[in-house]
C-alpha positions in Angstrom: 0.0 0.0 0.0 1.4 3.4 -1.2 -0.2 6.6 0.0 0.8 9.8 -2.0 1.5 12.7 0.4 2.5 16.5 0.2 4.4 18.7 2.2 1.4 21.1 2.7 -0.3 18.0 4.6 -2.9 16.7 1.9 -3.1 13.0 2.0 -4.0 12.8 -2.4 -6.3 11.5 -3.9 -5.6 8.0 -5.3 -3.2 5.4 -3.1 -1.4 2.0 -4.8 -2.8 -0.8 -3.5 -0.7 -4.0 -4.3 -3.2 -7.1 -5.0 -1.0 -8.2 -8.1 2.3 -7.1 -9.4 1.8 -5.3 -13.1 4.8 -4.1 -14.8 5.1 -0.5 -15.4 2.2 0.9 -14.0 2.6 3.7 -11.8 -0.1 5.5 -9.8 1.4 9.0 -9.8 1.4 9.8 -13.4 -2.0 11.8 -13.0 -1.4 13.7 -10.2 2.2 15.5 -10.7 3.3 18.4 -13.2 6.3 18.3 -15.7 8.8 19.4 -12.7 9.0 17.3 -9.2 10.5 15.5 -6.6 9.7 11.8 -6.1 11.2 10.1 -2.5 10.8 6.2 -2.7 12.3 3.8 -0.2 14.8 1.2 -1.9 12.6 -1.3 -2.4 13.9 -2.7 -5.5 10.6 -3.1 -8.0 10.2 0.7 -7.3 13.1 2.1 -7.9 14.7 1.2 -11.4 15.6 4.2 -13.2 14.5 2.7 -16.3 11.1 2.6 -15.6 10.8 5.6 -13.8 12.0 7.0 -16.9 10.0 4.9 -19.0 6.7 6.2 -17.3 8.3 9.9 -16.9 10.2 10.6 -20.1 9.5 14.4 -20.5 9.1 15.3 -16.9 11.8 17.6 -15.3 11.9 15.2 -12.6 14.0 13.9 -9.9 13.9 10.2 -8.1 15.5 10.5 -4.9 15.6 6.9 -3.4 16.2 6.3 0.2 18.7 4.4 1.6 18.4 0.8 2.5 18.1 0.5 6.3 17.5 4.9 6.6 13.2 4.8 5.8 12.1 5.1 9.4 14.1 7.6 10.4 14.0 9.9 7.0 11.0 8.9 5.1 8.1 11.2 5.7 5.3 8.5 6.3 7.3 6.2 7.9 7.3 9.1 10.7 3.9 9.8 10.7 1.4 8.7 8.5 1.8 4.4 8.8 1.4 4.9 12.2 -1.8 5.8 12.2 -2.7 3.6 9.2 -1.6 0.7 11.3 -3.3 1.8 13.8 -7.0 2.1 12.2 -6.5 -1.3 10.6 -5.2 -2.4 14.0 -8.8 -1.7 15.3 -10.9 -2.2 12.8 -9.6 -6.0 12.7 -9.7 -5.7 16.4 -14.0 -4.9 15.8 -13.6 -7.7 13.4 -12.9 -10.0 15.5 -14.2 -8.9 19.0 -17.9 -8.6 17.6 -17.5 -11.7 15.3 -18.3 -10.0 11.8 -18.8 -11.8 8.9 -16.2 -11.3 6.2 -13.9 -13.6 3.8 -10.4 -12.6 4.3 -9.5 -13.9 0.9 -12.5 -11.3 -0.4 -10.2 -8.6 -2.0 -12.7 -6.2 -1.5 -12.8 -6.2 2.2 -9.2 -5.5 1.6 -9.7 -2.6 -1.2 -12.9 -1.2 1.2 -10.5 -1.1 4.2 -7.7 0.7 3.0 -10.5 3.1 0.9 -11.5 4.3 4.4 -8.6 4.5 5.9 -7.0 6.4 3.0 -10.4 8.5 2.9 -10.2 9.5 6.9 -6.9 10.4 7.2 -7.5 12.6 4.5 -10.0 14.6 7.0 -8.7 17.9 7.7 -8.2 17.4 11.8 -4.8 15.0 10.2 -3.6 17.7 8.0 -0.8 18.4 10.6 -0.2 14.7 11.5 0.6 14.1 7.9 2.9 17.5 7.5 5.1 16.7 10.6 6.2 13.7 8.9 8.6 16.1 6.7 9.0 18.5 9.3 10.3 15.5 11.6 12.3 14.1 8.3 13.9 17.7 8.0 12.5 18.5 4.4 10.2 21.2 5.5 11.7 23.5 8.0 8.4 24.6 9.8 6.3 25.0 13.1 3.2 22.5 12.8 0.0 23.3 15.1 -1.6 20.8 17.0 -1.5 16.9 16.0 -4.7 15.2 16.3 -4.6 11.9 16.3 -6.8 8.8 15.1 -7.3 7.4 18.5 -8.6 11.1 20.0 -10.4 12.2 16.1 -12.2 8.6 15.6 -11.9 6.1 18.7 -13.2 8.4 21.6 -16.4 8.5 21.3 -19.2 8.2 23.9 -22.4 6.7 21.3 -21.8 3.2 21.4 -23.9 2.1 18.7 -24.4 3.0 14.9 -26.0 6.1 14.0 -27.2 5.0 10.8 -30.9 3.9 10.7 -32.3 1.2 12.4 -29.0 0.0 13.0 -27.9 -1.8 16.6 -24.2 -2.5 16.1 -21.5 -1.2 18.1 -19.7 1.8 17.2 -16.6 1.2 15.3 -15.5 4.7 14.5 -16.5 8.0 14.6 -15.9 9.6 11.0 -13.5 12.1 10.8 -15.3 14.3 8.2 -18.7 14.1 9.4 -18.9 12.9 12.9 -21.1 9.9 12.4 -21.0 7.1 14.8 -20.5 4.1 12.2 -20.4 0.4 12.8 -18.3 -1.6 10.2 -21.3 -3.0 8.1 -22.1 1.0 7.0 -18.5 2.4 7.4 -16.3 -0.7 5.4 -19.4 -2.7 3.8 -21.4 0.5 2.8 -18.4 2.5 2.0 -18.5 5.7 3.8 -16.7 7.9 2.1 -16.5 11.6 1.4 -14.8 12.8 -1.5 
């Protein structure tokens, strides 16, 4: 899984989600201009030149590949943004299996849902910050940040225990970060809450 970040804090639009290795596909083409900066961690099957060029040919564009061993203490959302990631699909398996849901593990759209909304609420404004201290912390942006919300105070405190949506008794399993619905898994994951 490969979120796209800026410095400015915006979590973008589209994420790579690995199911199955395709050869030169690259999920970043729409969303850059002719001139920027791409950081990538050395994992090899991401960071041959050739391709990169390949898919970039007229771009005034740099690849700046991290050293093996150097991504958590230099990559940007190794030092904030995974974190959290982790931790939302820490709980929301946690729901999973604490209020025996229903699901197939070998579904890959549980797997595409998931990620969807987690991608989709850390792009909420209250993680703006979260995600910009991750250069500020990897010493790319030289900046003050304001306060750092966090998933666990944004979407995990919360004091309705039970879905908000229409004739719905499940247990709460997040409070959305955009809208402040209460939100069991059926109408958060299965329903795909999402706000664009």
């Amino acid at each position: 899984m490969q979120p796209i970040t800026s410095t400015d804090g915006q979590l973008l639009d589209k994420f790579l989600l690995i199911l199955q290795e395709t050869e030169n596909e690259f999920v970043l083409r729409p969303l850059v201009g002719r001139k920027f900066l791409l950081f990538l961690d050395c994992w090899t099957t991401q960071t041959d030149l050739k391709k990169f060029r390949a898919v970039f040919p007229h771009q005034d564009s740099q690849l700046l590949v991290f050293p093996e061993g150097s991504t958590g203490h230099i990559q940007p959302q190794d030092l904030s943004l995974f974190r959290s990631w982790r931790y939302f699909h820490k709980k929301i398996e946690h729901y999973v299996h604490i209020n025996r849901t229903e699901m197939n593990l070998n579904d890959r759209q549980y797997f595409i849902n998931m990620h969807s909304i987690i991608h989709n609420q850390l792009s909420a404004p209250p993680f703006k910050n979260l995600i910009k201290s991750g250069f500020i912390q990897a010493k790319i942006l030289n900046e003050i940040v304001g306060e750092i919300n966090k998933p666990k105070d944004v979407c995990f405190k919360f004091y309705d225990l039970y879905c908000l949506a229409i004739r719905c008794e499940k247990r709460t399993l997040l409070t959305c970060a955009w809208c402040k619905r209460h939100l069991c898994y059926y109408h958060l994951i299965e329903d795909l809450h999402l706000h664009l």
